[in-house]
Legacy VTK file of the C-alpha trace (Angstrom):
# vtk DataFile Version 3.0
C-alpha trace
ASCII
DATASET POLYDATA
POINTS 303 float
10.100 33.865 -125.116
6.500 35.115 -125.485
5.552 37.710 -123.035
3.316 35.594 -120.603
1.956 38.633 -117.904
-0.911 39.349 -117.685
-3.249 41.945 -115.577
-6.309 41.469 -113.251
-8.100 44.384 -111.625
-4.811 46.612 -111.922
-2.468 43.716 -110.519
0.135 43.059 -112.584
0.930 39.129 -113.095
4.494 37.694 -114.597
2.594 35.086 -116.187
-1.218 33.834 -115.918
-0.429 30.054 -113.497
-1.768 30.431 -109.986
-1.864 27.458 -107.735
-5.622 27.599 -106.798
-6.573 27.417 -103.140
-6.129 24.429 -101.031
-3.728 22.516 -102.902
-1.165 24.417 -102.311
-0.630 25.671 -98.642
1.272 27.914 -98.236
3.612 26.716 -100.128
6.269 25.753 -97.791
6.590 22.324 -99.124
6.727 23.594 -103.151
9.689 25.300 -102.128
11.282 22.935 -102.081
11.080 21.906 -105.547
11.188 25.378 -107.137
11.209 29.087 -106.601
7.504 30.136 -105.875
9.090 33.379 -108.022
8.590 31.230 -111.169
4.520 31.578 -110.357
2.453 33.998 -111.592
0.767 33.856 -107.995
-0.483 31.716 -105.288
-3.975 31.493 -103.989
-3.732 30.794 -100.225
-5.190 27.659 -98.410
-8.696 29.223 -97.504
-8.519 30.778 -94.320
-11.374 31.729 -91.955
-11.912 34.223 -88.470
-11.083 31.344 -86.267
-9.014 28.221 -86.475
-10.800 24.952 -88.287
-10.034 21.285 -87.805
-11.880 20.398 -90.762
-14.118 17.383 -91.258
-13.184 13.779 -89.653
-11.463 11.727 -92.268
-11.966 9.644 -94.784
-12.460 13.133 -96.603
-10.280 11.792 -100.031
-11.674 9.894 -102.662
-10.850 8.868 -106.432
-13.156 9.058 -108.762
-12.167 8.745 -112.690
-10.116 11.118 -113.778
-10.366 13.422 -110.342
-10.662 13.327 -106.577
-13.511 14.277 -104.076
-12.515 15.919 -101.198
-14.384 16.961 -97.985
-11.409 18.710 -96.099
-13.694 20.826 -94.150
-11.435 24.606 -94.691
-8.863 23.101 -92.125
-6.893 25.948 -91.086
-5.007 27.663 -88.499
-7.456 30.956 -88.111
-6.761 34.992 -89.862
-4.121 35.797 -86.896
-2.455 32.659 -87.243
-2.189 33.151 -91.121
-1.178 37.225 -90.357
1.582 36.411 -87.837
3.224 33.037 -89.710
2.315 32.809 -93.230
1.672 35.818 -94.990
4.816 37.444 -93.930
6.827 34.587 -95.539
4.830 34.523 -98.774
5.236 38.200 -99.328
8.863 37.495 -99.282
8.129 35.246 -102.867
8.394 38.169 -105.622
4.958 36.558 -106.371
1.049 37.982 -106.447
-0.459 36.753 -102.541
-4.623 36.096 -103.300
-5.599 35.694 -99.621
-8.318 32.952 -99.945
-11.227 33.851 -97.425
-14.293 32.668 -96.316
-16.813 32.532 -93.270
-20.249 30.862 -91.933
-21.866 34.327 -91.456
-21.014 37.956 -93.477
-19.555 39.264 -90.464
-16.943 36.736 -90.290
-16.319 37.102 -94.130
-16.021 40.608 -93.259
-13.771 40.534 -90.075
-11.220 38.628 -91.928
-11.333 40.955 -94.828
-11.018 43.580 -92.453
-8.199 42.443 -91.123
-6.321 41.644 -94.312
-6.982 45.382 -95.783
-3.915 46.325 -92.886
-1.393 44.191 -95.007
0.432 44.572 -97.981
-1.386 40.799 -99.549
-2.017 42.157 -103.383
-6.186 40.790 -103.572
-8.471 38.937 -101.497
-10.427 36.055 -102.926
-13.569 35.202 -101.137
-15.145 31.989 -101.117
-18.783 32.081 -101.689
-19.357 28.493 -101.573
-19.240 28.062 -97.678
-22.496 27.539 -95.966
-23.885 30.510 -94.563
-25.160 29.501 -90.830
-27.811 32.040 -90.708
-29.741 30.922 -93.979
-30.591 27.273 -93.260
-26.956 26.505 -94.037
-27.528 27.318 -97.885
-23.779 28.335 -99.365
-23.764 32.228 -100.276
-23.001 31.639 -103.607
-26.557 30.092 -104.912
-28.528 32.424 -104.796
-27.869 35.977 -106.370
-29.208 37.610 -103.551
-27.194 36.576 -100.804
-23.998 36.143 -103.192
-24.725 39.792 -103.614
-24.651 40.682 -100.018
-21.791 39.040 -99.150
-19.737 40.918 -101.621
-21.150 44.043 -100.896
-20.124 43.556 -97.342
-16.264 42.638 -98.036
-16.377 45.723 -100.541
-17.305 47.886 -98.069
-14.565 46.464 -95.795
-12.172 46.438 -97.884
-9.761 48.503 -100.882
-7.933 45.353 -101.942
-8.792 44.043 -105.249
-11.843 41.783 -104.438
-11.940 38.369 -106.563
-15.006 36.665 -105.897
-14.567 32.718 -106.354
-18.440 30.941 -107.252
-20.169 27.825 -106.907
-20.985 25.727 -110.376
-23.489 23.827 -108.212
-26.599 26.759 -109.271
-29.198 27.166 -111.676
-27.021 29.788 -113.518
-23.313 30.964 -113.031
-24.052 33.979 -115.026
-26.915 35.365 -112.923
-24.328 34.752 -109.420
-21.585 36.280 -111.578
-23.617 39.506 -112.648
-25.024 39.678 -108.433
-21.066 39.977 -107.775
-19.620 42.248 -110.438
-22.959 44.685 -109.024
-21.857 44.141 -105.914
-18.571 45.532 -106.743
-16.327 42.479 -107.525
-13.164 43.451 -109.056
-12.867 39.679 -111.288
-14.325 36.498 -110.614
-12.898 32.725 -110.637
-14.841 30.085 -111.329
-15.707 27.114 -110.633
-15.243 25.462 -107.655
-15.813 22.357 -107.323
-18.931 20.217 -107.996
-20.887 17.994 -105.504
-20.183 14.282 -105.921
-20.484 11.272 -104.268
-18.872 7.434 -103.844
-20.215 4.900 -102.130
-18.080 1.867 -100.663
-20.406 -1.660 -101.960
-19.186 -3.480 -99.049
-19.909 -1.697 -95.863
-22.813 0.144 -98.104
-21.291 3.428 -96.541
-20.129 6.410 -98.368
-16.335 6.756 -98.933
-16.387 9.924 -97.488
-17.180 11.039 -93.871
-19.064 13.917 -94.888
-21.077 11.516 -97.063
-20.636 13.924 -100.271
-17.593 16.617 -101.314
-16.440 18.852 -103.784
-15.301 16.811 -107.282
-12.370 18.228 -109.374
-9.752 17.306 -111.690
-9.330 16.608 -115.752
-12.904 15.216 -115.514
-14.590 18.637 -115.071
-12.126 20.411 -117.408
-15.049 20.696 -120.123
-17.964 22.458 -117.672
-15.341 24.528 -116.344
-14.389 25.740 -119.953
-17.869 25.967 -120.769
-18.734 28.110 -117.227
-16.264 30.172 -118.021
-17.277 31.000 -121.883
-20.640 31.872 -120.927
-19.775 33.971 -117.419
-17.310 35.757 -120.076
-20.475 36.810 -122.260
-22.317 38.363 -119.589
-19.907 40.185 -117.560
-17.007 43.050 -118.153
-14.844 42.339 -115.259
-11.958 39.733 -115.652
-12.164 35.955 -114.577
-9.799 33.694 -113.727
-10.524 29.924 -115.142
-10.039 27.141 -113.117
-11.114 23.688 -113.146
-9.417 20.452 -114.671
-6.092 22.103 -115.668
-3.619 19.903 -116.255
-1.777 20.982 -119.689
-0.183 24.152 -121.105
-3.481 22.834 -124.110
-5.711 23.435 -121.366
-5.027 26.401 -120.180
-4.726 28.203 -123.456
-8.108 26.592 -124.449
-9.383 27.910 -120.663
-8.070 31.481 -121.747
-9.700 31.604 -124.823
-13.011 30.523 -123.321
-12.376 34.003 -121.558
-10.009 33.962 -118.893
-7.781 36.416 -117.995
-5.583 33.904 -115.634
-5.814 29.920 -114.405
-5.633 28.604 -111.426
-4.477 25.120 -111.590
-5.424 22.311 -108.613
-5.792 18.283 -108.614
-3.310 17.741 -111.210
-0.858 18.925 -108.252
-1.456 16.286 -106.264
-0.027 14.072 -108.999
2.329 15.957 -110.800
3.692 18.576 -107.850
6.224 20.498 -110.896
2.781 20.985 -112.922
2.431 24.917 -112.872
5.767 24.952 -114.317
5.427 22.484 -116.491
2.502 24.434 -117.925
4.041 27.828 -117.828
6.917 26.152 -119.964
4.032 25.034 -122.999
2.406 27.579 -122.275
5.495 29.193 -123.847
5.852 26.680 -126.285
2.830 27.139 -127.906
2.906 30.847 -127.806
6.221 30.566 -129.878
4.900 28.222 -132.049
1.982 29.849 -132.953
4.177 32.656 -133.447
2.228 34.773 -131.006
3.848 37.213 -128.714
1.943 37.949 -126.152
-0.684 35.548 -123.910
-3.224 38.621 -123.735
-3.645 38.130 -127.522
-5.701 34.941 -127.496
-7.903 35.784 -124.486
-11.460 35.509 -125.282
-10.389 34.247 -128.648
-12.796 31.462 -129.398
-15.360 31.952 -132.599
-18.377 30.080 -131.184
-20.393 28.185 -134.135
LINES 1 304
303 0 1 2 3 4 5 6 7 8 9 10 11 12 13 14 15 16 17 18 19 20 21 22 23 24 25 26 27 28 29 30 31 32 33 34 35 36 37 38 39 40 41 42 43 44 45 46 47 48 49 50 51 52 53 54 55 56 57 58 59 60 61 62 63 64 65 66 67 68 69 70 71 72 73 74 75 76 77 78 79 80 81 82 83 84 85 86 87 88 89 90 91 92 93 94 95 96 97 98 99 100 101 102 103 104 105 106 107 108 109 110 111 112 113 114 115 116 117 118 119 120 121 122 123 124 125 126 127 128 129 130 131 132 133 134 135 136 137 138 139 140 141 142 143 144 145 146 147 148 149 150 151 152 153 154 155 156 157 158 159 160 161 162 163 164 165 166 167 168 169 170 171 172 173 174 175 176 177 178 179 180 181 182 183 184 185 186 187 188 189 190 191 192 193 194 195 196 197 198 199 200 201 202 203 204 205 206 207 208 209 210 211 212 213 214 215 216 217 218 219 220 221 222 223 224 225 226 227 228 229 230 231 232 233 234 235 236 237 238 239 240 241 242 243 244 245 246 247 248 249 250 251 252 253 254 255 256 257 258 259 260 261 262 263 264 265 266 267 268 269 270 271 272 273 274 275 276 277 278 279 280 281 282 283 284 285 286 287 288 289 290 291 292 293 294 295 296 297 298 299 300 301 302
C-alpha cells in the first residue's frame, strides 16, 4: 500500500479523494454504502446565512459526457447545517470543508463567522455566487471583488480558508493570485462552466433557469489545463476538480498541480466512485513502484 495522505494548509488528509460540494450532501445517503472514514474528506452541500429553495425545476440536463445543473444552492440555512449536520459529520474520522457562500460579503462573512465557533477543519467559499450589490456579477470574475470577498472571510475567520473559483473569466490565474493576496490558504478550481440546451420542440430551454453550470468527463481536459497554469502562478496548494472519474484522472489532475481532487458528476452514476478511485489510485502508485502520492504532484514536464 502506497502512502496516499496528503496535506493542505496544515490539514492533514488520509488520502487526496474529496467528494466535491453538492453531490454529496451530507452524506447521509453514502453511508449507506460505505464508511465516509474511507474518504480523504467531504466538501459540504454549499450552505448559505439563510435557508434556499433553489431554482424551480427542470434544473437537470444531459449533455454528452456531463450534466447541467441549475439547483439554485438549495439548502437548509448556517443554523440548520450547525444544529443537524455538522455535528454528525464530525463524528466521520474524516476532514469537514464547510462549503459557503452568500449574495453580499456580509453574508459570506456571517456564515464564516459562525463556523470559526466549531471544530469543521476548513471553510471553502464559493466565489461563483452572484453578488447582489454589483449588478448581480459573481465575485469570482473580477480580481477585485474576488479579492474583497476573501479578505473579508479572512478577517472573520482562523480556519483554513480554501477559496473555490469560477473558470467562466478572462484568466483563472489573475482571480487565483487576487485570492492567495487576499490571504487564501489553497484554492480549488474549477467550478463549473456555463452551458446551455435547448428543447427543439417547445423551442424552450431544458432548464428553468434557461442556462447552468456544465460538469462531468467532458470538462476533464480545461480543468487539467486550469489547474496546470493556476499551479505556475501561485505558491499556495490547489485542489483539482473537474471531470474526475478514474484513479488515471486524478493522478494526471495531481500532476497538473494539485495537491488533492475533488470528485463530482461521475457520482451521480457510479455512487462507490471515490473508492473506486482511491483503490487505483493505489494501484497505480504500486505499480509505478512509487510510495508516496506527494511524489508525483506537480510532476508534469510541459513541452
Amino acid at each position: 500500500m502506497a502512502d496516499l495522505s496528503v496535506n493542505i494548509a496544515g490539514v492533514e488528509f488520509k488520502n487526496p479523494v474529496i467528494p466535491a460540494s453538492g453531490v454529496f450532501g451530507y452524506g447521509r445517503e453514502y453511508e449507506q454504502l460505505f464508511p465516509l472514514s474511507a474518504l480523504g474528506g467531504i466538501a459540504t452541500k454549499g450552505t448559505t446565512g439563510q435557508q434556499r429553495l433553489g431554482n424551480p425545476a427542470p434544473r437537470i440536463a444531459e449533455t454528452p459526457s456531463g450534466i447541467l445543473n441549475s439547483v439554485g444552492l438549495q439548502n437548509p440555512g448556517i443554523d440548520a447545517f450547525l444544529e443537524r449536520e455538522l455535528p454528525n459529520l464530525l463524528t466521520k474520522d474524516t476532514v469537514i470543508l464547510a462549503n459557503i457562500a452568500g449574495s453580499t460579503v456580509e453574508e459570506c462573512v456571517s456564515v464564516a463567522e459562525k463556523l470559526n465557533d466549531t471544530n469543521v477543519h476548513m471553510i471553502e467559499l464559493n466565489i461563483s455566487c452572484p453578488n447582489v450589490k454589483q449588478g448581480g456579477a459573481a465575485f469570482g470574475v473580477h480580481c477585485e471583488s474576488a479579492e474583497a470577498v476573501t479578505a473579508a472571510v479572512r478577517k472573520t475567520t482562523n480556519k483554513p480558508l480554501i477559496v473555490k473559483l469560477s473558470p467562466n473569466v478572462t484568466s483563472i490565474t489573475e482571480i487565483a493570485k487576487a485570492v492567495e493576496f487576499a490571504g487564501a490558504d489553497a484554492v480549488s478550481l474549477i467550478n463549473t462552466l456555463l452551458g446551455m440546451r435547448i428543447n427543439i420542440e417547445t423551442k424552450r430551454p431544458i432548464l428553468h433557469n434557461n442556462v447552468g453550470g456544465m460538469s462531468g468527463p467532458a470538462i476533464f481536459p480545461l480543468a487539467v489545463r486550469m489547474v496546470w497554469q493556476t499551479s505556475e502562478a501561485i505558491s499556495i496548494p490547489i485542489i483539482g476538480i473537474g471531470g474526475i472519474s478514474t484513479g488515471a484522472d486524478a493522478i494526471e489532475m495531481m500532476m497538473a498541480g494539485a495537491s488533492a481532487v475533488q470528485v463530482g458528476a461521475t457520482i451521480f452514476t457510479d455512487p462507490y466512485a471515490p473508492i473506486h478511485i482511491i483503490e487505483e489510485m493505489n494501484d497505480w502508485l504500486d505499480m509505478h513502484n512509487i510510495s508516496s502520492i506527494k511524489e508525483i504532484i506537480g510532476t508534469v514536464q510541459p513541452w
